[in-house]
N, C-alpha and C positions, 0 to 999 in steps of 0.2 A: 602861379597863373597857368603855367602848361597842365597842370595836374589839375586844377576846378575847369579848364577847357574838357580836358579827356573824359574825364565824370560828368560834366553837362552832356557832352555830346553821345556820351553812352547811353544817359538817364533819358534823353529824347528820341534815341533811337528804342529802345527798351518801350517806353509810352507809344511810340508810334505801332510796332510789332504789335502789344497788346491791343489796340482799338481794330486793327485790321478785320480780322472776323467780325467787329460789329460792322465797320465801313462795307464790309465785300456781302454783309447778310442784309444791305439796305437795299440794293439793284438787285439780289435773286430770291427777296423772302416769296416769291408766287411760283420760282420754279422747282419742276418737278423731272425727275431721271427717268425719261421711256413715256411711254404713249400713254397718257392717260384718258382717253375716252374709253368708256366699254361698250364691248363688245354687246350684241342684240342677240345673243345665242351662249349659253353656255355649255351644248354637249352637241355632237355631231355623230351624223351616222354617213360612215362611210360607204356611197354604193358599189358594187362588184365592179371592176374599171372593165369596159370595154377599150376593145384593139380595132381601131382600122387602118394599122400601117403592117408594115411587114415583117416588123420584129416580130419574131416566135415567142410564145408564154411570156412577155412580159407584163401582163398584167397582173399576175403573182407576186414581183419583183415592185411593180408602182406602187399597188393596194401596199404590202408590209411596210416598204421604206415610207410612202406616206401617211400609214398611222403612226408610226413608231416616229414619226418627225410631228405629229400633233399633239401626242403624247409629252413629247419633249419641249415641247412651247406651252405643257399645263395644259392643253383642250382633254376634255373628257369625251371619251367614245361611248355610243350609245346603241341599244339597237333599234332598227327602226321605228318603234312606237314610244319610242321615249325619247327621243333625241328631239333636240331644241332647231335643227338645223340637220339638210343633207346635201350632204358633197357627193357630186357626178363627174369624172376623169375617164375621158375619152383619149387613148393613146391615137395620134392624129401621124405622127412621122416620127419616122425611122431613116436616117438618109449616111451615106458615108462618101464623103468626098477627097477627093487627093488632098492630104499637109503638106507633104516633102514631097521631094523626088530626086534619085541622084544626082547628083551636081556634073556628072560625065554621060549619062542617059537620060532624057528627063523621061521618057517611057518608063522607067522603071522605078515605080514606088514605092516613096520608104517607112511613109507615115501617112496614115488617115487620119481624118475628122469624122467620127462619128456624135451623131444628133439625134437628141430621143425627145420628141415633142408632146405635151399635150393640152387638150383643152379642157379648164374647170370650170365649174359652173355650184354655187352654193344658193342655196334658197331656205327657203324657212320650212318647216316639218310640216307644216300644211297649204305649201307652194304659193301662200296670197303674198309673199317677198321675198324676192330675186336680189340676194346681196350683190354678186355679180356673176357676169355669164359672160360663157364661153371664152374664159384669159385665157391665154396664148403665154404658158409658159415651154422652154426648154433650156436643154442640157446638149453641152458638146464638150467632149475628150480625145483627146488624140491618143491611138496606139501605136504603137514600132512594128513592123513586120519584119523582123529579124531572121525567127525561124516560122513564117506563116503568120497570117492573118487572125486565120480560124481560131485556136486556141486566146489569144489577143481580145479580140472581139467577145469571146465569149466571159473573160473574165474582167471586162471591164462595164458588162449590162448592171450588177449589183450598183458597181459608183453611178452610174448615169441612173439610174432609178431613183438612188438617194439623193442626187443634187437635184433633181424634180422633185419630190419629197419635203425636200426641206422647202423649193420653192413655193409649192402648194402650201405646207403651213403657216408662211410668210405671209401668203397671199390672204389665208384662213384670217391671221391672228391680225393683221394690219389693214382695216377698213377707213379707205376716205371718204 
């Protein structure tokens, strides 16, 4: 009796495990993994980024890191007469604000927040459609001023380009 309990109770467990996949493929046979609507553009042209904050040359720094982050989300770069779509990136701010401050001075600071702003704006290669305009994306990172600012500051403009970058292609690849 304990032994045809133990094998019933196996052979029902055993049946139950097998039907699962069909039971769990009844509620998601319609879904699908990631965005499926497509996109109205498939190649973009990047325009030259203008600057009107006060970061120096960084618009070297936003143009690379945001191709190379559209590239990496599959958008194809085009140039202008052939591109399906062009992206405009206006560097808007540049700002560094106190993080820290000694815990015994607060006069004297130990950590900034630095923030690199900008506005995009993407339209269709022959401007009759405005996907969207002027987002308001940015970027903030804190540095240490250990030994100086300057050096700090200047090696953290590449990440702050990049995580703009990456948002702009987000922004590129994900239309509501």
């Amino acid at each position: 009796m304990k032994l045809h309990s133990i094998l019933s109770r196996r052979l029902f467990l055993a049946a139950a495990f097998a039907a699962l996949p069909f039971l769990a493929g009844v509620g998601c046979s319609h879904y699908t993994l990631g965005d499926t609507a497509s996109l109205p553009y498939r190649s973009i042209y990047v325009a030259p980024v203008d600057n009107t904050s006060v970061a120096p040359q960084a618009q070297a720094l936003v143009s690379g890191q945001t191709r190379t982050a559209l590239l990496n989300a599959g958008m194809a770069l085009e140039p202008r007469g052939r591109a399906d779509a062009v992206l405009t990136l206006t560097i808007t701010r540049y700002s560094r604000t106190t993080g820290a401050t000694d815990t015994t001075d607060t006069m004297n600071v130990r950590a900034y927040d630095l923030t690199l702003g900008v506005k995009a704006t993407l339209t269709s290669a022959d401007g009759g459609t405005t996907y969207f305009k002027d987002v308001e994306l940015d970027s903030t990172l804190q540095i240490l001023g250990t030994d100086g600012f300057t050096q700090a500051e200047y090696e953290i403009m590449p990440i702050l380009a990049r995580e703009i970058g990456r948002k702009v292609a987000d922004t590129v690849t994900t239309l509501w």
